[in-house]
N, C-alpha and C positions, 0 to 999 in steps of 0.2 A: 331690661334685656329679656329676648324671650326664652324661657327655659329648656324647651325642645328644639331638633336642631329645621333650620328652614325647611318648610314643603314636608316635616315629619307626618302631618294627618294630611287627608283630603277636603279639597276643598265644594264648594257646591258647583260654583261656577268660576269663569276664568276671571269675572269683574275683581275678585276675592284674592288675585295674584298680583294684582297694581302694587307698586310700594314694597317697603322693605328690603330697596334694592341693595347692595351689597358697599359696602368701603373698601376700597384696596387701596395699597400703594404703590405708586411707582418708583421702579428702583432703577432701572437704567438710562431713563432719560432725564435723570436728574443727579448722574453721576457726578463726585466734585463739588454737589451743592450740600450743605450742616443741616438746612431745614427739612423737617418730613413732609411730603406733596402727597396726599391721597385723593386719588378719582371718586368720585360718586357717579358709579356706573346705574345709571339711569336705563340705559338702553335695555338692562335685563329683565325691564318689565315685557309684559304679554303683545303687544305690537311694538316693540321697538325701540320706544321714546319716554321721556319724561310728561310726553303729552297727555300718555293712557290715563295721567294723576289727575287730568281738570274733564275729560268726556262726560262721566262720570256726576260729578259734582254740577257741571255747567245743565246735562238734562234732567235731573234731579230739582234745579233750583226753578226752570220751569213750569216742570209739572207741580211742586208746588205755589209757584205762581198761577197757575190754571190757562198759561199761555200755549202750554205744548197736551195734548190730551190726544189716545188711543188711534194709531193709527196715522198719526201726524209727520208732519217731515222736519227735518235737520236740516240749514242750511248755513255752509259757512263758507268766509274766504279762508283758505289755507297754503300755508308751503308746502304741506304734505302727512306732517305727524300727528295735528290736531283734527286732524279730519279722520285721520286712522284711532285714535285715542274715543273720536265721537262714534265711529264708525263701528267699533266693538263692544261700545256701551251699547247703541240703538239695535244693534243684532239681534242681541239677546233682550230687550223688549221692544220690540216689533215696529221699530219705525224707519220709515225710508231718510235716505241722505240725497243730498245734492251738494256738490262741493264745487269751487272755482280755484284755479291755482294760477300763478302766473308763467308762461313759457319757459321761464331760465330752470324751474325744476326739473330735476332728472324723471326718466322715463319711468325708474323703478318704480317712483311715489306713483305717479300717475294708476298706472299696473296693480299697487298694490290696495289703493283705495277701489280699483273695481274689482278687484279678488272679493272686494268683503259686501259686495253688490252695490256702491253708491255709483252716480254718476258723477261724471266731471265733466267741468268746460274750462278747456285753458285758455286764459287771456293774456295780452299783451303783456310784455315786463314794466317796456320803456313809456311808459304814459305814467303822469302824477296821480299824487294820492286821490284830487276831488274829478278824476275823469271817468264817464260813464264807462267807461271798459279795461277801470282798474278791477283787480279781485275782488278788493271788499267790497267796492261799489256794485259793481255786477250778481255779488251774493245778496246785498240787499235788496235791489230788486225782483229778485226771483223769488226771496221768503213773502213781499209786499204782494207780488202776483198770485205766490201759491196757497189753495185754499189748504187750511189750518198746517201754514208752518210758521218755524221761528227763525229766524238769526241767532247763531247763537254767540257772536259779537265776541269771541273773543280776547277786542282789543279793549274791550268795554266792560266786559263783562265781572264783576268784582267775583265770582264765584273761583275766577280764575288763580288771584293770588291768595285767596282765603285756604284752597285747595295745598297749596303749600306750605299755609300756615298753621294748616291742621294737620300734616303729614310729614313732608321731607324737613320742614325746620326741624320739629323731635326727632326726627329719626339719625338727623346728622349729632346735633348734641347729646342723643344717648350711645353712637357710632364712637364719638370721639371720650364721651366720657366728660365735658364740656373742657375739654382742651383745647379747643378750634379757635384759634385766633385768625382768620382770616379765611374767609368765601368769597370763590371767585366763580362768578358764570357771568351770561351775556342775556342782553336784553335783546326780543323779539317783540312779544307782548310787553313782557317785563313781569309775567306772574310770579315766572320762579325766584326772581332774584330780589322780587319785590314782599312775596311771601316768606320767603327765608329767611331775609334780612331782616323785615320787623319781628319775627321770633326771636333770632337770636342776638338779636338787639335788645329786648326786654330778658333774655338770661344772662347775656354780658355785654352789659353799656359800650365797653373801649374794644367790641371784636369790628374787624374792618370788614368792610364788604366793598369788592372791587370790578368793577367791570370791564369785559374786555368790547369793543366794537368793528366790525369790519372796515377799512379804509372807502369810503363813498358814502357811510350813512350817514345819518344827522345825530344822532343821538348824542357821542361824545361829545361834539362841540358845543350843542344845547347845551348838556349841563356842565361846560368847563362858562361858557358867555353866557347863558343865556337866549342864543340870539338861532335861531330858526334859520339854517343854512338851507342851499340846495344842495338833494344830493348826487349823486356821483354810483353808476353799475358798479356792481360788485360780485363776483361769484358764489361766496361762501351761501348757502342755504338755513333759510330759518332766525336767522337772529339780523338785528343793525335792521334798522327803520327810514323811510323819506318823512313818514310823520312820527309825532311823541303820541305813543299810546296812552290810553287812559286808566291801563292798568300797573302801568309804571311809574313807580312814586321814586323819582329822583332824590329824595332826600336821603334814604337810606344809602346809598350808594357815599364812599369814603371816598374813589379813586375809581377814576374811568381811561382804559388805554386805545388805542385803535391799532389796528393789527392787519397786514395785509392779505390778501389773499395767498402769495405762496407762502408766508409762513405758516400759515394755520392750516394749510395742506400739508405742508412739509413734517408738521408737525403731529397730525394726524395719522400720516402713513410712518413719521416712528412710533406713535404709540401703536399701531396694529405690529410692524414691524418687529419690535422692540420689548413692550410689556405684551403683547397679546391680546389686547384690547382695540376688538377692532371697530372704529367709532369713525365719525362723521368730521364735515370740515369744523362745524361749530364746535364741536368736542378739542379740534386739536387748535383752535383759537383763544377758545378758553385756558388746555392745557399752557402755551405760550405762555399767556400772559402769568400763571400762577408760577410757571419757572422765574421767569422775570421774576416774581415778587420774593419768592422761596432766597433767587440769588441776593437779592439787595437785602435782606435781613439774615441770612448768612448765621442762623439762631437754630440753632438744636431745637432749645424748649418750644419754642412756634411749630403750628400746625396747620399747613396752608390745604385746603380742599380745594379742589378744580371738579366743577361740573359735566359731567361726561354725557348730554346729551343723547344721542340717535346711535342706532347701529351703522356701521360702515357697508353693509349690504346696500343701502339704498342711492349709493355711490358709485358704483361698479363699474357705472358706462362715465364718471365724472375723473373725482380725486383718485380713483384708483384705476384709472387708465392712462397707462402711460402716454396713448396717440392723443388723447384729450388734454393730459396736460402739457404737453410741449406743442399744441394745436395753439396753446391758447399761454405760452409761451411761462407756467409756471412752473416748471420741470429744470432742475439743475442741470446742464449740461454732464453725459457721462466725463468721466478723468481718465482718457483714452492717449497712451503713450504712443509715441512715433513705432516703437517696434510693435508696440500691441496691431496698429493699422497694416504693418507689415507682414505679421503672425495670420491672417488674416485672406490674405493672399491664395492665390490656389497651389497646390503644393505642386500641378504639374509641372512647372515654370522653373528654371535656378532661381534663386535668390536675389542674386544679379549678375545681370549680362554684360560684357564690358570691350572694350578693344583696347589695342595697344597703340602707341606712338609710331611704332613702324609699321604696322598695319596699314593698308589701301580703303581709297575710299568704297574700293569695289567691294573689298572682303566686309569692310563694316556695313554696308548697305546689305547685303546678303545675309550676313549673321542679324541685323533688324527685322528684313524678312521673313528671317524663320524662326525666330522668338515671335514674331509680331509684337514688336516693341516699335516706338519713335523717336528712342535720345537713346545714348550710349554714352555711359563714361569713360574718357579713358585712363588708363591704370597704367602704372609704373609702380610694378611691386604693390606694395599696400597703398601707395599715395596716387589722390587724383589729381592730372597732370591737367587736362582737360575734359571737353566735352564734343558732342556732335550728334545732330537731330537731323532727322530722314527728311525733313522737310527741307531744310537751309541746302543739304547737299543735292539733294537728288536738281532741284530748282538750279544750282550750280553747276552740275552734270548735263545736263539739260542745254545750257549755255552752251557747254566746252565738254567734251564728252572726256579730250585728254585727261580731267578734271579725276577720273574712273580710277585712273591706275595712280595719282599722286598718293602720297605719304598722308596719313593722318595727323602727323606733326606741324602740317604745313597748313591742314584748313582747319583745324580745330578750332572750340570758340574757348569761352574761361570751364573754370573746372568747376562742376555742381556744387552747391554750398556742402558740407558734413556737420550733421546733426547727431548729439550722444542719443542714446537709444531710448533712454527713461523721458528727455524733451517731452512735454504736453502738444499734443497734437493742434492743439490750438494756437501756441507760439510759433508751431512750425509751419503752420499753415500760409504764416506774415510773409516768409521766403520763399513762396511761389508763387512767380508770377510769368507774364510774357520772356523773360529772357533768364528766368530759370525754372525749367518744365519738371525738375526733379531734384530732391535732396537724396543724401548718402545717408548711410547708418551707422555710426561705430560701436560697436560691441566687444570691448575685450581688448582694445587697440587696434583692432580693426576692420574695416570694411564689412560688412556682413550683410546686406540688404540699401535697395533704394526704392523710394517712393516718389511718386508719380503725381504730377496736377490731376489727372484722371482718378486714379487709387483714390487719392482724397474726397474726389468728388462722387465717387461711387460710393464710398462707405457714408455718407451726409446724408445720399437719398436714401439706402438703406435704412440708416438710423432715424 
């Protein structure tokens, strides 16, 4: 452990900040559960991600291979962090990037990999792994084309999980003090979970390593069968594959889960929420799944680590916008009560408007009038006796004018359903229809507010 406290002295350059990210744990989202869950907040390195650990490593292993030399270009397919990870290495020794990304990534990556001068060309999502205008494809072409550049093959590239094996494996067993029975992250490449896991697999034989995957990729079902599925869109960024990488060694892996898209969103905006920790879909996919495990071993002495991936910055126009995620339909519904919708209302209005039994149909069409309202309950005392809509009588009146000065007891229709006040606006939603335009409100024993087929439907395009 190191003796001074982090970031004590100064460093030369920023390459010199990669690593030594931090351990915390999380305590509220893991309320109710005996085992302790700690983040390995990744993201606090110098661009963001866990990536920054292999940029690094991966032009390094070039230039000693004599394939990358002075002046030379970077070219990768990426989701976004590995291209920023290569991006801050090549800066500061003098080489140009070109990067390919596929459509479904947020706008932020795009923006922030030409912040750091490379360029990008995004391609298609929904095309397979071996088509000329997948990402990696299209990046290998352009290294084939460009005079003195590499590929730097990420998916291939062994520098990748070697890079893990020399850094975040130690850093997690001297974090924990080699307590850590159980690592859980997700494959993309597979460097991290492939380098980590053969680490700490050679310090202690029986620790699990668990993987979590997005619902559409291939990966889980490879290594639960063996057998090379199609896959299936997904939203979540950065990890779960249509092919097996060659930098992921299945073997290490104990346990592989698949995880949807809203819950590793859901789960992501309670960790920003909640611990503070504002991170990425991948991060709150991960997190999921180590709750999952933390619950079913229900063990004090176990010590379950979740990989925490990317910052949540890179998300902004994604997981962390509300119009995006109920666009794309992975947003809870709010828990909005029938008074709440009525609270809501404009105050210039009564609460409700109403006639009585002996009242004319002349006087209740004039009192709708001037409410501009379309139904009317009517009331006797606290209780609804009936009802009557501007539509049914005026069309009535219309017929037989006589119709003007009769009794309201006489053409009423049934009396609006009453709904308690706390009702979920969603149950009460069921009782309006064509032949009831409004329910009542009770509050306290009584009467207090009515809402409207309209009311409801205004507050839905709002929201």
């Amino acid at each position: 452990m190191p003796t001074l406290p982090r970031n004590a002295l100064p460093y030369d350059d920023v390459l010199q900040t990669i690593g030594s990210t931090p351990l915390i744990r999380l305590n509220r989202v893991t309320r109710g559960i005996a085992t302790p869950v700690y983040g390995k907040a990744d993201f606090f390195n110098p661009g963001g991600s866990v990536k920054d650990r292999i940029g690094l490593p991966i032009i390094e292993q070039a230039e000693r291979d004599g394939v990358l030399r002075p002046g030379g270009t970077i070219v990768e397919g990426t989701s976004g962090s590995t291209g920023i990870g290569l991006a801050i290495a090549a800066t500061l020794k003098g080489y140009r990037c070109i990067f390919t990304m596929p459509d479904k990534m947020s706008q932020e990556k795009v923006r922030l990999l030409k912040a750091f001068g490379a360029q990008v060309i995004v391609t298609p999502t929904a095309v397979p792994p071996d088509h000329p205008d997948n990402y990696v494809m299209t990046a290998k072409r352009i290294a084939e084309e460009t005079p003195n550049a590499i590929f730097a093959n990420q998916f291939y590239n062994q520098a990748n999980p070697e890079a893990h094996y020399r850094t975040t494996g130690p850093e997690l067993w001297e974090q924990t003090e080699g307590r850590i029975t159980h690592f859980v992250a997700s494959a993309g490449t597979g460097g991290t979970i492939t380098g980590v896991g053969r680490y700490l697999k050679e310090k202690k034989p029986g620790i699990r390593i668990v993987a979590g995957d997005p619902a559409g990729s291939i990966l889980a079902n490879y290594w639960r069968s063996g057998e090379k599925i199609e896959g299936a869109p997904y939203k979540v960024e950065g990890i779960g594959q249509d092919k097996v990488p060659g930098t992921l060694d299945m073997k290490v892996i104990d346990d592989y889960r698949t995880v949807s898209d809203r819950d590793a969103f859901a789960m992501a905006r309670r960790l920003t929420r909640e611990e503070g920790l504002f991170v990425g879909g991948s991060s709150g996919l991960i997190a999921h799944v180590a709750l999952e495990v933390a619950r079913e071993l229900n063990d004090p002495e176990a010590l379950v680590v979740a990989f925490l991936c990317d910052t949540g910055e890179r998300y902004l126009s994604k997981l962390y916008s509300d119009e995006w995620m109920r666009e794309n339909q992975l947003l809870e519904p709010d828990r909005v009560s029938i008074a709440d919708l009525a609270e809501l209302k404009p105050r210039s209005a009564p609460a409700i408007v109403a006639t009585t039994p002996g009242a004319t149909v002349r006087q209740a069409l004039r009192l709708m009038s001037l409410h501009d309202v379309s139904q009317l309950p009517v009331m006797d005392g606290d209780d609804c006796v009936g009802s009557v809509s501007e539509g049914s009588m005026s069309a009535r009146a219309l017929e037989d004018t006589k119709l003007l000065d009769a009794t309201i007891s006489d053409v009423m229709d049934a009396p609006f359903p009453v709904v308690d006040g706390a009702q979920q606006l969603d149950s009460v939603v069921k009782l309006l229809n064509k032949a009831n335009p409004a329910v009542l409100i009770r509050q306290n024993a009584r009467i207090a507010a009515i809402v409207t087929r309209s009311d409801v439907l205004h507050f839905m395009m709002a929201r």
